[in-house]
N, C-alpha and C positions, 0 to 999 in steps of 0.2 A: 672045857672049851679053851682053847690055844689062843694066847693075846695076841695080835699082831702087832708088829714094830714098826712105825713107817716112820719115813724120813720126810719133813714137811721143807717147801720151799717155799719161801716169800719171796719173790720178784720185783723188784723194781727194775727192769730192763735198764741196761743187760748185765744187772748183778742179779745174786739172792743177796737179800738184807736181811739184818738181825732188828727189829724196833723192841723198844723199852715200852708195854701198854701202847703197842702202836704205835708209835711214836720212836724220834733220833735215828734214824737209819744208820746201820754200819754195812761196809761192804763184804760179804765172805764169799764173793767165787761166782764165777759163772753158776748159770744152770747146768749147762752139759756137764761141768767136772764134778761137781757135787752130786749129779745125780748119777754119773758113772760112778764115782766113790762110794755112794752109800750100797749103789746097789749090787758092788763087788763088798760090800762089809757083810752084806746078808740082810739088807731091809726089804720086809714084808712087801713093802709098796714104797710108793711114791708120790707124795700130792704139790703138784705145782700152782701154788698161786700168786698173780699177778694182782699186788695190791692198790695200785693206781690205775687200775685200766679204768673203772668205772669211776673214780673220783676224776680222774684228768676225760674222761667222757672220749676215750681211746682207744682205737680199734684194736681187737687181739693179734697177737705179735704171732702168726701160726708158724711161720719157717722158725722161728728161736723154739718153740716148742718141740718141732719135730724133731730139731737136732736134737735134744733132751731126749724126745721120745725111742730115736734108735739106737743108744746107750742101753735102753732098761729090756729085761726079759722080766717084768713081773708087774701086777696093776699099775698103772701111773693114772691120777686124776689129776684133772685139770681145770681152774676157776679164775675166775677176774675178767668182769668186761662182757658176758654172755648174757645176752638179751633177746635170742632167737633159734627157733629152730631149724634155721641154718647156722647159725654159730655151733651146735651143737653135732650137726654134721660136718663138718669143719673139721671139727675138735677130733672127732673120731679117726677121720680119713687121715689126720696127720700123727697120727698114733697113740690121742688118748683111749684109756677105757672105761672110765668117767668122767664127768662132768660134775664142777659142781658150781653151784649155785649159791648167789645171795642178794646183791643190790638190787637188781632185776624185779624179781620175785617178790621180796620183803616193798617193797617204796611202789614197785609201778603193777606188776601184775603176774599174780603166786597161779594162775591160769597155766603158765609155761612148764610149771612143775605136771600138772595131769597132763599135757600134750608130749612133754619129749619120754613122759615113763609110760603113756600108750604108744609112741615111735618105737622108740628104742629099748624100754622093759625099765623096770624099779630099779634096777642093778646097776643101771649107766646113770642115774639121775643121784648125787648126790648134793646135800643145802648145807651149809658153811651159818653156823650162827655165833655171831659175836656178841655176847652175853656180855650188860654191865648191872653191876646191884644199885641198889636203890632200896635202903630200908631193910622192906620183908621183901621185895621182889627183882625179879632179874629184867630188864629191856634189851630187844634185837638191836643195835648199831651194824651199819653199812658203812663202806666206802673204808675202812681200817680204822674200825674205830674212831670215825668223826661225825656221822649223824647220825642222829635219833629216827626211830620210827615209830614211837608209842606202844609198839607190841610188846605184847609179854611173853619170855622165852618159853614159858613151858604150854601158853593156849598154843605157841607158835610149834614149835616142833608138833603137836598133836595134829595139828591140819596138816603140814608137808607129810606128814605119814598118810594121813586120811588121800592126800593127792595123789598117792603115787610114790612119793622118794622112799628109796631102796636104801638111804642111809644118811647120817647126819657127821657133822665136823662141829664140834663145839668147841670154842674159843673164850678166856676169858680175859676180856679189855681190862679191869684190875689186876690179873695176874699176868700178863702176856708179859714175858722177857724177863720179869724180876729174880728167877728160877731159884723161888723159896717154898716150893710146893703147889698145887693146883687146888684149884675151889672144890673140893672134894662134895663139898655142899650141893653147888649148881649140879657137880657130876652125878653126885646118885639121884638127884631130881628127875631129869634130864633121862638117865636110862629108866627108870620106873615108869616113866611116862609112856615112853614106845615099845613098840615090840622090833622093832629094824636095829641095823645094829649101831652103835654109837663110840666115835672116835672123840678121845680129848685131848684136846693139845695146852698148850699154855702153864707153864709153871714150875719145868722137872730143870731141878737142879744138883740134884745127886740122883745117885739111884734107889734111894729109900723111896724116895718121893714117887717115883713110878711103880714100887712096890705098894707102896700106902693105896695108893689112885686104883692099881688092879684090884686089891683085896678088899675097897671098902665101896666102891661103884660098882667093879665088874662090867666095865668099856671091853665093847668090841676090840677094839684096839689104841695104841697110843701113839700121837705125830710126834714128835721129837724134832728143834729143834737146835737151840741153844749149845745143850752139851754135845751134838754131833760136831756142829760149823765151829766149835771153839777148841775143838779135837781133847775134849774131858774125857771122852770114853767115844767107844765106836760102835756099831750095833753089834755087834759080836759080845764086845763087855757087857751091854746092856744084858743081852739074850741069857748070856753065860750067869751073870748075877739073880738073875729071876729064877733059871734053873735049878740053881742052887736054894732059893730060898723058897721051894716047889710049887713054881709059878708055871703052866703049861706056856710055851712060846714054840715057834717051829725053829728047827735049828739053825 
């Protein structure tokens, strides 16, 4: 199975931001240039999320997205701030190909996950979890890592599969930004639990580190972004590196 490389953006209109655990914002670039950039480096995909739309309680910004949106020939998902299915028609018409999901869902009502994956199919419905530990166990946080839900990530991801979601973005609030390596822990949890496929982001700070993550989880694919927006390497190097150490990735 071929890993995908995707390129993640966090939005803070009208930048992408880097946060530390969430948290400290720096600015690295529009959305359009960064998403033109990566997607001439050769990234899989694209996932744009908008991380204060639903903490600032903020209507999605769709004309910034579209612009993003006709930069890319290749998936672009899209999250932050969607709470309906019309957001999710929206989303489409301005040129996402997913959707994804989290404060909504997790806090007010996980119903929206069966209704846009009987609209639109399993495939356009993706859920965004931000995993923090506690002990022996991981909890869902919303809004960027600033509130609790009491849910536990791994009953959590079993339901949004039982719902409909075509796929998951797992995030973790202890390791977002520190790019010392990723919870490899949560990640094999996390994939053993579903059978859809499963994106990890949060943690790659060389490229060992996304080698480790492939061969000891086996994620569908990996969001990257740190070492792209800090131009440490580009998806090319990543790809090229994996290849070499007989990692399947598409070229």
């Amino acid at each position: 199975m071929r890993t995908r490389i995707i390129a993640k953006l966090d939005v803070k209109p009208p930048f992408v931001v880097k946060p530390v655990h969430f948290e400290g914002l720096r600015k690295m670039g529009t959305p359009l240039d960064l998403a033109k950039k990566y997607y001439e480096q050769g990234a899989d995909e694209v996932m744009y999320i908008d991380i204060v739309a639903s903490l600032y309680q903020r209507e999605i910004l769709f004309d910034e997205i579209e612009k993003a949106a006709n930069e890319l020939f290749i998936p672009f998902g899209v999250g932050g701030g969607v709470q309906s299915i019309e957001d999710f028609s929206k989303l489409f018409h301005v040129g996402a190909d997913k959707v994804i999901l989290n404060t909504y869902a997790v806090q007010q009502n996980p119903d929206i996950i069966n209704r846009a994956a009987e609209i639109f199919g399993a495939q356009a419905v993706v859920v965004n979890i931000e995993a923090k530990k506690w002990d022996n166990w991981w909890e869902c946080y919303t809004d960027c890592g600033r509130i609790q839900s009491g849910r536990n990530v791994l009953e959590w991801v079993k339901e949004v599969e039982q719902r409909g979601a075509g796929e998951i973005i797992l995030q973790s609030v202890d390791f977002d930004g520190r790019q010392r390596g990723f919870d490899i822990e949560l990640a094999q949890k996390v994939v053993q639990a579903v059978t859809i496929p499963v994106v990890v982001a949060s943690g790659a700070g060389k490229l060992e580190d996304i080698k480790d993550l492939i061969e000891k989880a086996r994620p569908s694919g990996v969001a990257i972004a740190s070492l792209l927006h800090y131009d440490k390497y580009t998806i090319k190097d990543i790809k090229e590196y994996l290849i070499s150490v007989g990692i399947e990735v598409s070229k």
